[in-house]
TORBADREN-452834 format. One record per residue (C-alpha): residue number from 0; residue in three letters; x, y, z. Coordinates in Angstrom, 2 decimals, decimal comma, padded with zeros to 5 digits. Layout:
TORBADREN-452834
NUM|ALA|X|Y|Z .
...
This chain:
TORBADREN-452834
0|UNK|000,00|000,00|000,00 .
1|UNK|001,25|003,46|-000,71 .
2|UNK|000,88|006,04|001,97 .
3|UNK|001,82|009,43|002,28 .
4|UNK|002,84|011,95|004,92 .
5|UNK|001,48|015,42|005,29 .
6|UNK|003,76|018,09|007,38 .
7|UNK|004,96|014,86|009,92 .
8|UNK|001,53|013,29|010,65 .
9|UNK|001,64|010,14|009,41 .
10|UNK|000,06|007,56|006,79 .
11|UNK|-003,31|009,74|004,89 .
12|UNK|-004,17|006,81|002,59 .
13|UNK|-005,64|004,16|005,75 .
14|UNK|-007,17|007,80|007,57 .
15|UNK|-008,84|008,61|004,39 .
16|UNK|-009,86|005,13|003,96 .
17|UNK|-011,07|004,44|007,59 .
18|UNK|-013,29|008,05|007,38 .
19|UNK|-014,93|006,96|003,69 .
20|UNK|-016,40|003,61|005,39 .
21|UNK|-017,24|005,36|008,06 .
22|UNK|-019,08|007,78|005,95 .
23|UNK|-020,18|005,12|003,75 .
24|UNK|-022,20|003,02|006,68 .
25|UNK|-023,81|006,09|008,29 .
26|UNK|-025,33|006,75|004,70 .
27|UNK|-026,50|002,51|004,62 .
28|UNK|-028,42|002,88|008,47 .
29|UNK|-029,70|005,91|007,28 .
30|UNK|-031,15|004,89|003,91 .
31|UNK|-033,39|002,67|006,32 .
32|UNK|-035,33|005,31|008,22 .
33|UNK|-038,00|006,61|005,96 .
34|UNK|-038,01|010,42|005,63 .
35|UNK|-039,44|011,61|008,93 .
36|UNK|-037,33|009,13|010,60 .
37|UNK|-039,21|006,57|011,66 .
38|UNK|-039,17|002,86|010,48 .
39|UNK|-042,24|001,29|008,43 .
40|UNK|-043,77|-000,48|011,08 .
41|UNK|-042,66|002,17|014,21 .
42|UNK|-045,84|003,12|015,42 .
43|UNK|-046,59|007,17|015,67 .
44|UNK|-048,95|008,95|017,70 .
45|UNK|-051,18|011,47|016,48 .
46|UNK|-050,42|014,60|017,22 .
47|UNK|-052,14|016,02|020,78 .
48|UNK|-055,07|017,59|020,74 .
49|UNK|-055,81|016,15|017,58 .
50|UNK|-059,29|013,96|018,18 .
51|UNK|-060,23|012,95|014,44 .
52|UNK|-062,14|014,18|011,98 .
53|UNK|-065,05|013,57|009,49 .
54|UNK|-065,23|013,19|005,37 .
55|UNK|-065,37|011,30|002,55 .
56|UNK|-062,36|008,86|002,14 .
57|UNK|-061,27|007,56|-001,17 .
58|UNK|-058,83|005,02|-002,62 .
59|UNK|-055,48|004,91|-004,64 .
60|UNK|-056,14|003,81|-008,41 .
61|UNK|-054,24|000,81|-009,58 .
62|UNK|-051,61|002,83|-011,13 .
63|UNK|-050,19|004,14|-008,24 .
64|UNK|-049,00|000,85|-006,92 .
65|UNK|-045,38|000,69|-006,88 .
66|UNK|-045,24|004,40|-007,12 .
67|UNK|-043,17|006,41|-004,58 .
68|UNK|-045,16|008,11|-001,99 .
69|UNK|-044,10|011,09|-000,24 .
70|UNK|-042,69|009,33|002,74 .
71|UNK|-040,25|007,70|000,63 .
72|UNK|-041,66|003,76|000,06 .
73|UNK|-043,51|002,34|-002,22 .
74|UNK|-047,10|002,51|-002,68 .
75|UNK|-048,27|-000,92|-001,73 .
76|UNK|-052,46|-001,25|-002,61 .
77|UNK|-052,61|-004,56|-000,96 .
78|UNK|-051,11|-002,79|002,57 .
79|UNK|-053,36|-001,06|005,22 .
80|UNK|-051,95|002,56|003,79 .
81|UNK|-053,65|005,81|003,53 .
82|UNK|-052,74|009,46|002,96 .
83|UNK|-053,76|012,84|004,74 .
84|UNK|-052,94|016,05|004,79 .
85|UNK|-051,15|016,79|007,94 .
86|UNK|-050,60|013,62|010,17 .
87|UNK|-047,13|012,86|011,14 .
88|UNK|-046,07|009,25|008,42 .
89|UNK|-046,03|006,52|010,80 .
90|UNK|-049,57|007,77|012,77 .
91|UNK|-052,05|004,71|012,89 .
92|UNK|-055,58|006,07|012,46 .
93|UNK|-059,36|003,87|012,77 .
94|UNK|-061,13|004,62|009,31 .
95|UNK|-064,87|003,85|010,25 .
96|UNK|-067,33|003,95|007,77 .
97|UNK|-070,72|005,90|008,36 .
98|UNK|-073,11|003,98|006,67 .
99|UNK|-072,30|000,40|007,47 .
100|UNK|-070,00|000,71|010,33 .
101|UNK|-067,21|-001,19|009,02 .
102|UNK|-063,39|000,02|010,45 .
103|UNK|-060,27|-000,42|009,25 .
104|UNK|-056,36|000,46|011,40 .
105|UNK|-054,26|002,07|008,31 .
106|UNK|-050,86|003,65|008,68 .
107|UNK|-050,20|007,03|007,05 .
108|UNK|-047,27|006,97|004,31 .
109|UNK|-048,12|009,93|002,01 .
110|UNK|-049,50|013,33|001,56 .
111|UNK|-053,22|014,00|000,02 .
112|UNK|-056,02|013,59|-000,31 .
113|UNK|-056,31|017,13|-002,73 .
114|UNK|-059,62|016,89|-003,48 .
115|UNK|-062,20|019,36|-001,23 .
116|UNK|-064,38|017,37|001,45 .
117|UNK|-061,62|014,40|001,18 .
118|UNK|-059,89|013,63|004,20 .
119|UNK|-057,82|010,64|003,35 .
120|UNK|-056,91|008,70|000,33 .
121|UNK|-056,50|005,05|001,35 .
122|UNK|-055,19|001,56|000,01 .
123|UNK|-056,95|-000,73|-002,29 .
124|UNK|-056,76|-003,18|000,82 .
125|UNK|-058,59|-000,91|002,91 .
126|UNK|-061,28|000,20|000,48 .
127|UNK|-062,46|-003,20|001,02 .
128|UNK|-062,02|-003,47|003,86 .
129|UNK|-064,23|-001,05|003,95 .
130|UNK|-066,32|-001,97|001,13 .
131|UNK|-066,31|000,79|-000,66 .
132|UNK|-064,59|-000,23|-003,85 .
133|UNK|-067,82|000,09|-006,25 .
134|UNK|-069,08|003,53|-004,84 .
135|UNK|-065,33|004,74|-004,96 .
136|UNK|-065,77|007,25|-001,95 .
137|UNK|-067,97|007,36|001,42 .
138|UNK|-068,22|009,49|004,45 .
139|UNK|-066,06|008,03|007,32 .
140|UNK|-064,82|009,24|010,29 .
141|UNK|-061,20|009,14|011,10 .
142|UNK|-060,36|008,58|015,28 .
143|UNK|-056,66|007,82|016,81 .
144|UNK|-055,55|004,94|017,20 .
């Protein structure tokens, strides 16, 4: 191996070396937090204060699976995923539907719904789940978790 020395302190090749990997495996553990930090399945709680809300819910089209979402993984429409507005990624929230009672626990991973009266965009999964695939939206009511 070749190594240099620089004004009397020593080899700069193995120092430069040693500080790359080091560099190089802080960038590997954090490539596995998603953007807000947390892990996939590290469960977040809602923010305080915030007690749920009401409006209509509706679901990812098939061409979004596979698609980056904005908390950096994939779009997934057989996972219990949604998106809101506002809630931290990582918050579990109860989707219960108003007209036949039927609940579903979904994770947020992405940003949306953008459509007024829309409070959350969810999974394929959990559209039936909440069997609302045919009808494409219905009212819900979104509670912590």
């Amino acid at each position: 191996m070749i190594s240099y020395k620089v004004c009397g302190t020593g080899p700069v090749a193995p120092r430069l070396l040693r500080g790359a990997l080091t560099l190089m495996m802080l960038l590997l553990i954090a490539g596995c937090a998603g953007r807000d930090g947390s892990r996939g399945g590290e469960r977040v709680s809602a923010p305080s204060g915030w007690n749920g809300e009401q409006g209509q819910a509706s679901f990812y089209a098939d061409r979004y699976h596979g698609r980056r979402t904005a908390s950096g993984e994939a779009h997934d429409r057989n996972a219990l995923t949604a998106a809101h507005r506002s809630l931290p990624f990582g918050t579990r929230v109860r989707v219960t539907r108003l007209d036949n009672g039927r609940e579903t626990v979904v994770r947020i991973n992405d940003r949306g719904p953008f459509v007024r009266g829309r409070v959350i965009d969810l999974s394929r999964r959990a559209a039936e789940e909440l069997n609302m695939l045919g009808q494409g939206v219905a009212e819900v009511r979104l509670s912590p978790e």
